[in-house]
N, C-alpha and C positions, 0 to 999 in steps of 0.2 A: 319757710313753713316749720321753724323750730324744729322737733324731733325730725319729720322727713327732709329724706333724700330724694332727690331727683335726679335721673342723672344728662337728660334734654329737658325743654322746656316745649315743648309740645304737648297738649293737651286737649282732651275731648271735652267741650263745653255741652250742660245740660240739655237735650233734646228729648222731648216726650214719646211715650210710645204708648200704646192703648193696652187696657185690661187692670183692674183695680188690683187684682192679684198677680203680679211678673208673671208672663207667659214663657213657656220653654224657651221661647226662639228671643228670650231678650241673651239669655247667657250665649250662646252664637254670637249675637248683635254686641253685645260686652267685649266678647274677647278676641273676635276681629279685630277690635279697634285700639287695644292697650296694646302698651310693650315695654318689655323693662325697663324698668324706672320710671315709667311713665305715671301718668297723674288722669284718672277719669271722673269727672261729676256726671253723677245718675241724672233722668230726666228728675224733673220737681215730681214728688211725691206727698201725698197729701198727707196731712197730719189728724183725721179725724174725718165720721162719713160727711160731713156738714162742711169742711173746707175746699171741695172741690166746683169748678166751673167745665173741664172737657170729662164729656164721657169715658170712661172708663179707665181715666188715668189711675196709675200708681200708686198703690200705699202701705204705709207701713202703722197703723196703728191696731192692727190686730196679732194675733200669733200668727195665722195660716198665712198672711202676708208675710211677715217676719224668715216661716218654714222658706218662704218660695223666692224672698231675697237669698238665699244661704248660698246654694251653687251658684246663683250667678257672679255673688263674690267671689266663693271661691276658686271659679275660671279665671276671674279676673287675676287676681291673687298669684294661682299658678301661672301666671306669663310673668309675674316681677311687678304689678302696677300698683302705685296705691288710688284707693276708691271712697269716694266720697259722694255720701246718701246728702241727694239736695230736698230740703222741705219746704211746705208752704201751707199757706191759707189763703184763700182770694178772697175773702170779705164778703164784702157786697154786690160781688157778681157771681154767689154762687147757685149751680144751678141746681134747680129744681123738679127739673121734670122726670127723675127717681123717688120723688120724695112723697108720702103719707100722706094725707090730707093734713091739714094741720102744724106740718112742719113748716118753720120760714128761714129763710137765712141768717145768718150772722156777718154782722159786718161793724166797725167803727163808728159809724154815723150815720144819720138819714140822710135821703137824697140817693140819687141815678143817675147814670151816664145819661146823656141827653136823648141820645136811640134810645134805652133801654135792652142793648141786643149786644154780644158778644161772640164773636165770633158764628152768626148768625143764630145764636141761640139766644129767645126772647125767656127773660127774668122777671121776677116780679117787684116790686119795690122792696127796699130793703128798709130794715128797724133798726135801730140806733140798740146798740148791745147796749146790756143791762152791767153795772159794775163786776157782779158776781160769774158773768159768762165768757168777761174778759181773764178771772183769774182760772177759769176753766178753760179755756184756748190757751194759757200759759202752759197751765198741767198739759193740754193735748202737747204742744211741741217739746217739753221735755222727755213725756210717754215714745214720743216717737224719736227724738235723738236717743233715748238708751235703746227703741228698740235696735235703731240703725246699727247702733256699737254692737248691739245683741246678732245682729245678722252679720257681723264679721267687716263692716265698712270702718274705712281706718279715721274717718270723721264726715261729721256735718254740714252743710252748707244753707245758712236757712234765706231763704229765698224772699227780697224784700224790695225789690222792685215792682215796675209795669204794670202798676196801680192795684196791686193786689193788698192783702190786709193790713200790713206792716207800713207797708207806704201809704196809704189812705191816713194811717194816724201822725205818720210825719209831714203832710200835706195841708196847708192852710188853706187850700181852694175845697180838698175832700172832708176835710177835718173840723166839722163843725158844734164838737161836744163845746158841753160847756162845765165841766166835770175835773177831776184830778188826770182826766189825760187829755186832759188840752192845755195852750200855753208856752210854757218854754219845752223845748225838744226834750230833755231830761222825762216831764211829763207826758209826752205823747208816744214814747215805748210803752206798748201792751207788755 
């Protein structure tokens, strides 16, 4: 991991926990689990209000989320571990039953799971982003890797599996643009 140290190889893989804003009892839940030298990834945190699918998961693209990351690093920090802010987008399973009238999702391409349902929560169909929305989910995951750095995590982890947004555009079965990011893999990074 170039600059870190470790000094076991034991480590706490991403697990979600509920509340858009870290709740007290995550810094508890953090520093339980580290221990010097050690290596922890946050649950997936979302990168903007539009990239989530579980209610109330985690995020870091505002200040007040950023404030309420701070201590839980810094518990972590004080046992010796180093912490790594994991992010994401789900694409086109994100949900909706927060949202405005009028809002829809964002996601890579048209088309739905075959249920339509994740993790028992029913979605709507999803619309094939527009060129301009992809370079704006770019800016959202940079906005949120500096915040991460800004909230004291020693790096990022950006989350690109289990068919969430990232993966949908490296996927030939989900990936059905027909645009500059479809094609060879080079072009189907957002």
């Amino acid at each position: 991991m170039r600059r870190f140290e470790l000094s076991h190889r034991v480590l706490l893989a991403p697990l979600t926990l509920s509340g858009t804003v870290p709740q007290p009892h995550a810094t508890v839940y953090y520093s339980q689990r580290d221990t010097k030298g050690g290596f922890l990834i946050s649950e997936a945190v979302w990168v903007s209000a539009t990239a989530q699918v579980y209610l109330e998961t985690p995020s870091i693209w505002t200040q007040e989320q950023v404030d309420a990351w701070k201590p839980i690093v810094d518990a972590v920090h004080r046992k010796g571990a180093l912490f790594f802010c994991q992010i994401w987008h789900v694409g086109r399973i994100s949900n909706l039953t927060d949202r405005r009238p009028g809002d829809h999702i964002e996601h890579g391409q048209a088309g739905h799971a075959r249920q339509r349902k994740c993790m028992l929560l029913v979605y709507s169909n999803p619309r094939r982003l527009r060129t301009d929305e992809i370079l704006g989910i770019i800016d959202d995951f940079r906005r949120a890797a500096r915040n991460a750095i800004d909230a004291g995590f020693d790096g990022v982890e950006i989350h690109g599996a289990n068919g969430y947004l990232l993966e949908q555009f490296m996927k030939d079965i989900a990936n059905d643009r027909d645009d500059e990011y479809r094609g060879s893999l080079e072009n189907r990074r957002p």
